[in-house]
Structures are given as C-alpha cells and as structure tokens.
N, C-alpha and C positions, 0 to 999 in steps of 0.2 A: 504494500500500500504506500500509494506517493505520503510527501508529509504535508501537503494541502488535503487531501484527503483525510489522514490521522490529524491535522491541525480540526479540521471540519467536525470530525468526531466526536473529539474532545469536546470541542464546544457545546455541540447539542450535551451530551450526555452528561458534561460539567453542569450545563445551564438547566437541565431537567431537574438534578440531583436537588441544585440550588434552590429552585423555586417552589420541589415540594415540600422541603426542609422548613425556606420561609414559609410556606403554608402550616405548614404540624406543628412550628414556635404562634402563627398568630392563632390557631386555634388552643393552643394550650396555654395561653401566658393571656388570651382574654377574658376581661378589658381588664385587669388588676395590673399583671406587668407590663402594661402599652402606657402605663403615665411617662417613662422615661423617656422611651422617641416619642412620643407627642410634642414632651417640652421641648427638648430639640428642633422636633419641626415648627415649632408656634414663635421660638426665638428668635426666628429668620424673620420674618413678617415687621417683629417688635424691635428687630436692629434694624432696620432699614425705614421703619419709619424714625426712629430717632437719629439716623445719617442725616435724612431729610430735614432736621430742623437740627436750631441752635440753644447757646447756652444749659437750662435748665432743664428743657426738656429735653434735650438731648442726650444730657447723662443719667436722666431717671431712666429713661428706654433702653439706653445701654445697659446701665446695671441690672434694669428688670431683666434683660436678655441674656447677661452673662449670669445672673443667679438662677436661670433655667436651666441654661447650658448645664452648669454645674450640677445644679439636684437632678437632671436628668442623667449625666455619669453617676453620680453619688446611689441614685433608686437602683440604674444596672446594675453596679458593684455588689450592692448589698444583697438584691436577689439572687446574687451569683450568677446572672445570665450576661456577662460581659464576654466568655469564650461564644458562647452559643452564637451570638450578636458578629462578635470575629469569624468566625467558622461563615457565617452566613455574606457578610461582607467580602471574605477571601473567595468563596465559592463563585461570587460574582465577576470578580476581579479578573479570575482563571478562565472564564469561561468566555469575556472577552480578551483575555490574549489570545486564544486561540481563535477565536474568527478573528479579528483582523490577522492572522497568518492565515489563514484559509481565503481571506480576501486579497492578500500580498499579492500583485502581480508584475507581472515583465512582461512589456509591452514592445514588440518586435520592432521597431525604428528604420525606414530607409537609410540604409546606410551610404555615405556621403566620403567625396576624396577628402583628405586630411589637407587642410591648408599650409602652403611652401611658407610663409613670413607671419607665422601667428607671435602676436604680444599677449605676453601677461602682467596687468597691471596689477597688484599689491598694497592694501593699507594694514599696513603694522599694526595701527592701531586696534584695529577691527578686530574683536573676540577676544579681549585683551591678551595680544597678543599670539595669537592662535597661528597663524602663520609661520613666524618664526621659531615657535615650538616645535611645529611637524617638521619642518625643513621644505617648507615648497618651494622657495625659489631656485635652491641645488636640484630639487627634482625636477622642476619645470625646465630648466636650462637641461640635464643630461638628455628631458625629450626635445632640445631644439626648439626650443621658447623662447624667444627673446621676453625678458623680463625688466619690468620697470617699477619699481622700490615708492612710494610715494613718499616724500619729507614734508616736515612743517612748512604750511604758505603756498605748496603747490597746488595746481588748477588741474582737476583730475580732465575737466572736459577739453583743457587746452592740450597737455599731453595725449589727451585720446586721438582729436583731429591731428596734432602733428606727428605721430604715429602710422595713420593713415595716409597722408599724403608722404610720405618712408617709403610708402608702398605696402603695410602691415593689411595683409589679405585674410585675417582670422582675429576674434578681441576677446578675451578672459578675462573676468575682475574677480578678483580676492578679496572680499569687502563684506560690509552690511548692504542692505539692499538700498539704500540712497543709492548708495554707489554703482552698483548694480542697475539702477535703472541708467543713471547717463551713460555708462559703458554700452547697455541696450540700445538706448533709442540712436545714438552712435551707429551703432553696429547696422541697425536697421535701415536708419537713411542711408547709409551706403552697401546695404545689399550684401552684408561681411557675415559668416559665420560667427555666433557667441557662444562661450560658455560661461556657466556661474559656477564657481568656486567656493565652495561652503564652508568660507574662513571668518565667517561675520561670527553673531552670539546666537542670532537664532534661525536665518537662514530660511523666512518661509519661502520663497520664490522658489530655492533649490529644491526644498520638497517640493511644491508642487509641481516645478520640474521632471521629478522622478530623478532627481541627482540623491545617490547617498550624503546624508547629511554629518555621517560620520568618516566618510573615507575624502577629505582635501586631496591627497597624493593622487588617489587612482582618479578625481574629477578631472587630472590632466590628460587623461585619457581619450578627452572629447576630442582633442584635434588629434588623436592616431587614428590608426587604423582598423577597421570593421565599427566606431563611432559613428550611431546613426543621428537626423536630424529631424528637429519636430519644431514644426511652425507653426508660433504662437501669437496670443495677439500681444498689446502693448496697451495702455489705456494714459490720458492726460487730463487736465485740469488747468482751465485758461494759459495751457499751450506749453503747459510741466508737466513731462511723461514721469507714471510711475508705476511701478512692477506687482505691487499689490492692492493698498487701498491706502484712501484718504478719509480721516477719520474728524469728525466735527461734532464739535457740543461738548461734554464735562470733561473731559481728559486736555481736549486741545485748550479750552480756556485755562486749565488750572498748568498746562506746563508753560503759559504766558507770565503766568503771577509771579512774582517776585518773591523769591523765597522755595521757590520750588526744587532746588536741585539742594538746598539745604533741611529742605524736610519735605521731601515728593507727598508721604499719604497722608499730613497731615493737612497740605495745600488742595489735596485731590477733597480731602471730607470737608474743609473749607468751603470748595467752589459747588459741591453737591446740592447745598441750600440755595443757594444764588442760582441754580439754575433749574433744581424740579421741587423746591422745596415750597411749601404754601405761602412764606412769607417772598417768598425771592421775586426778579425779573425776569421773567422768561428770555430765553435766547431768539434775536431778531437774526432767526430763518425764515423763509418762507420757500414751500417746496410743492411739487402738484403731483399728486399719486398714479399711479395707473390709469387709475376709472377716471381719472383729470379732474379730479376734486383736489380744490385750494388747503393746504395747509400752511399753519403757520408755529414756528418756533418747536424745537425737538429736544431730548435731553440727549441724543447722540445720532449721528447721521454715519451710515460708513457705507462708501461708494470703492465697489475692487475691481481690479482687473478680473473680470468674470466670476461666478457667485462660487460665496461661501457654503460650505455649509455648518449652517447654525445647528445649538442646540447639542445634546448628544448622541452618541451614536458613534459608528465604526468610522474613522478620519475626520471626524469633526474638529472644526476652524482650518479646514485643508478644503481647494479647491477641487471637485473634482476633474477638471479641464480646464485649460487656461487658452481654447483655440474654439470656443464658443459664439464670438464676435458679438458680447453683451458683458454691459455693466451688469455688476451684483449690488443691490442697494438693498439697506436694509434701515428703519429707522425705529430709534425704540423712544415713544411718547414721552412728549415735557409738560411741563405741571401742568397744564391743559387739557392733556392729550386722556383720553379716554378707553376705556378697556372693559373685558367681562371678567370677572374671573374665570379661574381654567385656561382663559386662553391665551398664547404666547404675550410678553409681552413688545415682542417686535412685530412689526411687518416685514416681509421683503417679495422683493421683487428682481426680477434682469428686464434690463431696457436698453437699447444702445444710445442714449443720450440722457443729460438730468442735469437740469439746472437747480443752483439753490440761491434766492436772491436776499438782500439784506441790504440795512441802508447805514452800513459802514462795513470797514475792514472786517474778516470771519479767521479767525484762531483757524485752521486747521492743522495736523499730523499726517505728512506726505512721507508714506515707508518709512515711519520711525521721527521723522525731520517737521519741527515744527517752524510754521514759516503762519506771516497773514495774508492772507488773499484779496485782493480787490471783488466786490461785486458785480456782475453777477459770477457766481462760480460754474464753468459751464466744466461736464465734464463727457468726454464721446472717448468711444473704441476704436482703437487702430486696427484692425482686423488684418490677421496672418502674417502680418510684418515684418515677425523675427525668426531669424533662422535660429535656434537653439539648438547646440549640440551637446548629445548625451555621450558618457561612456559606453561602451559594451557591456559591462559586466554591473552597470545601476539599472533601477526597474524602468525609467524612462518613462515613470505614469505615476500623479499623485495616490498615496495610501486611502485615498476614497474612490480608486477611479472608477472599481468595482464594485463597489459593497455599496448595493440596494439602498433605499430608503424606509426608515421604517421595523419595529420587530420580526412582524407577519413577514415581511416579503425579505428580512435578514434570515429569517428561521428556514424559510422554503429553500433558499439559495443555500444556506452551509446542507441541509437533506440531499440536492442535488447534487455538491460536492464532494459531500461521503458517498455518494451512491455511482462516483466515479466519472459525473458527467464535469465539466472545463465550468470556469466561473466565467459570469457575463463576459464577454471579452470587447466589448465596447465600452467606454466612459458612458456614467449612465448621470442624465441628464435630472436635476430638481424638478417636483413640480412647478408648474405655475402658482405665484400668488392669487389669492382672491382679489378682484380689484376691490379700490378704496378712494 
C-alpha cells in the first residue's frame, strides 16, 4: 500500500476512533462534567467583547474571562478528566496529519530549458539571517548563478533592471515576499523566468508556489535541469504589484501608530476600540459587494493575489491556485456591520477588480510592508504573467490544491484514496460567495 493511501487510512480510522470517543465522554460526563468547556467556550465571546472597549470595562471582561478560563482547567483537573480531554484532543490532531499527507500532492510541471545568465539576488537580512546560515550563495554560485548580496541603502528594483539589461535571462530572490514581489513583477515585464527562494520568515508565496519551504538549497534547482514552469498571475494596487494580499482596517492602522514596534499587541488592542468598538470611529472605507450593494467602513479588508482559503480545514490560509485570474477579497464587518449568529463572521468573495474609496490617505499592509495609499484604492489581476519556476523534486502545487472543501466531501475523498483511487488531480476551485 502507497503511503497516501496508508496516510488516507489512518485518517478515516484515527478520525472514527476520535469522534466516537468524543461521543461516549459527552454522553457520560453529561451535563455535570460539561461546566468546564462551556466556561472555556463562553470566555471567548467575554474577551472579545472587553478587546472591544476600554479602560474599566475592559479589565472586568478580561478578568471575568481569565477566571473562566481558569475554573474551567481547575473543574477538568479535579474530575480527573484532563487525560480523557488530551487523549481526545490528540486523536484529532493525528487524524489531521494524516489527511493533509493523503492530500500532499506533486503536480507534474512542463518542464522548461534552464536559463544560460540566471541572477540571484539575496537579503541577508530576510529570516534573520537564514541565508547565510544555509550557505546559499556558495550553493547558488557552484550551480552557475550569478549572485548579488544586497547591503544597506541598496535599491533592490535598481539592481534588478540593471541586471537585466547585463543581459541576466532568469531572476531568483532570497527574501520576504516585499521583495519577492518586485523581483516578480521584474521578471514579468520582461518575459524572464522567476524563482522564489524560501529565505524570508514565513515565505507564503513559496508555499503557494509549491516551493519546499524548508529546502532554500535545493529551491536553486529551479533554473536546472528537468525544473518545470507554472504560470501564474501577479495582482496590484494603484499600480504596486504584490505577491499575496493587501491587508486594511485594524492591523494596518495600529502598525501606523507610534509606539508600535515598541509594544506591537498592546498598540494592536489599542487600535481595536477605535475601530469596531461601540464607543470608536469607524474606519472611512467605503467598498460595493458583489450583488453591488454600497458599503461603508470594515474592521478588516484583505484583497490577494487569488483566494484564500479561510477558516479551517486541510491548507487553510494557503491559496489553492495562484493562476485563477481573480482577486480573493474577503471583509470581516466594522462596528456597523451586521451578522447572524452561527454564521461566518467574514464575507468573501473573487472578483477581478475592487475598488475601496475613502476620503483620505488608507493605512494599508502590502506583503508584510506597510505603506499609505492615496484614494481611490483600485486593485485588478494581472492574469498568467509570471513565468515561475519550480524545482523537480518540490510538489509544485499549494498544500490545499487538492483537498476538497468541507468534512462531507474531505471524508468521501480520503474513502476514495484508501480504496486506491488518485486524489483530485486538478486545483479545486472555492465556492462562490453569496452575493451581498
């Protein structure tokens, strides 16, 4: 038996075990031992509305929420069902490792000739210091890489085009994704082979790539031989290309505030009231939904280079396709914004274009990089654009590109895979949002 198969296995039969274990704890430990996770889950509600506001009430809600927390460890402990509660935990845990390895795929890439004058550009800094750890630039050079080291004050887009006109017919960057994108959108307007180099901190473009995000060395592999290529889109924001998503509303205001790189989460719970809190300003967005109904102001807007997927699930916050030729927009409601319970508190949606207007400058977070943007913010897809090349030996396809949406249609799929049939072998595509 293949190990996507024995991975597939595992999972059902880990995930079986699991779920009628938690059934046989909730009928025997009801209602007397359910006080302990209730408080638990009732805390969450109770911190989150004292985020929402300030001073007095906001450290009664805390406290109220940490003395839950507590007596709901303190009830587990004492009834002695704190292994049970682990055991049940771990069971779950095991049983998604093994589907997403049941869902791991490798995705066979046209393979492309290896470029005669590839450069690789380099920030030292990038993953504190990650690069220089591995040794990539000696590796890069023994494969015939011209390689370029970036120092203090250098202009990475300037070194890119004069590279280029060298005659430099392939471009790699070793970097966080900033960097990343101008090396891209480089690369693209002059029709050049790219690869991304997973030397940054967190490296999501490379996963969605289907670049190993642990192997830098063998990423130089993209410009050898049997390295195939996959053409992806590019996405921008009043005419600044960037490689994942632009993020707006409580994050991008609170890393404007002063004071924030001297204490990020206390700036972040700071700016929370001021912008979905009852007493606060709403943020001056205004944005038009699918069904082309007006909105106005959001507690967070995030537009990507093709959709996320939200929520949890096998590859979640990983794209499953980046060659979709659609924005991923998703907005989650500002003190205004309105909801059911039960139901998500975001929207989303793919669109190939979305404006958001405002009548001044708008905070945003471009791949990590916060900057202010003039209004209106227009943001459209460059569609197929970049040539990206992969290694041989990475999967070439983000860790969602297969795995279904949903339990029902995950459960069906790992049945299929133990029973020896191939997993989807297409990138499977989100539903549609409802309009709104």
């Amino acid at each position: 038996m293949s190990r996507r198969r024995t991975a597939a296995a595992g999972a059902l039969a880990v995930g079986a075990l699991t779920v009628a274990w938690a059934l046989y704890l909730l009928v025997r430990r009801w209602p007397i031992d359910m006080v302990g996770p209730a408080l638990l889950v009732l805390a969450i509600p109770v911190a989150w509305w004292g985020i929402r506001r300030r001073g007095v009430r906001r450290a009664a809600a805390l406290g109220v929420a940490a003395a839950m927390v507590i007596g709901s460890l303190v009830e587990i402990v004492e009834r002695a069902v704190l292994l049970q509660d682990l055991l049940t935990i771990a069971g779950a845990a095991a049983a998604f490792v093994f589907a997403r390895h049941a869902y791991a795929v490798r995705i066979p890439l046209p393979q492309a000739e290896p470029p005669a004058s590839p450069v690789l550009f380099i920030n030292p800094r990038s993953g504190d210091g990650r690069a220089e750890r591995t040794g990539l630039a000696g590796a890069a050079r023994e494969r015939r890489l011209d390689v370029v080291v970036l120092e203090s004050g250098d202009d990475l887009e300037v070194l890119v085009q004069d590279a280029v006109r060298r005659g430099a017919d392939g471009l790699a960057m070793a970097g966080g994704d900033g960097s990343q994108a101008i090396v891209a959108r480089i690369a693209a307007e002059h029709g050049l082979p790219y690869a991304c180099i997973p030397s940054g901190t967190r490296n999501h473009f490379a996963l969605d790539l289907g670049v190993d995000r642990e192997d830098d060395i063998g990423a130089l592999d993209a410009f050898g031989p049997g390295a195939g290529e996959h053409v992806v889109d590019l996405a921008e924001v009043n005419g600044r290309t960037f490689v994942n998503n632009v993020s707006l509303g409580v994050y991008a205001e609170a890393v404007q505030r002063e004071g924030y790189r001297a204490a990020k989460v206390r700036t972040i719970l700071d700016t929370v009231p001021d912008v979905v809190g009852p007493d606060g300003q709403a943020l001056d967005l205004e944005w038009t939904g699918p069904g082309g109904t007006e909105h106005r102001t959001a507690a967070v807007i995030l537009v990507s280079n093709n959709r996320y997927r939200l929520g949890g699930g096998i590859g979640a916050g990983t794209r499953p396709r980046i060659d979709d030729g659609l924005l991923g927009i998703a907005v989650v409601a500002g003190r205004s914004g309105r909801r059911s319970w039960g139901r998500r508190p975001w929207r989303e949606w793919s669109a190939p274009a979305f404006e958001v207007r405002s009548g001044g400058p708008v905070s945003a977070g471009i791949d990590g990089e916060t900057v202010l943007l003039d209004p209106p913010l227009r943001f459209a897809i460059r569609t197929g654009v970049l040539r990206a090349r992969i290694a041989p030996q990475h999967p070439g396809a983000s860790p969602s590109a297969a795995a279904p949406v949903g339990i029902r249609a995950v459960t069906r799929g790992l049945a299929r895979i133990a029973a020896g049939h191939p997993p989807v072998p297409e990138p499977q595509r989100l539903p549609p949002a409802p309009p709104t």
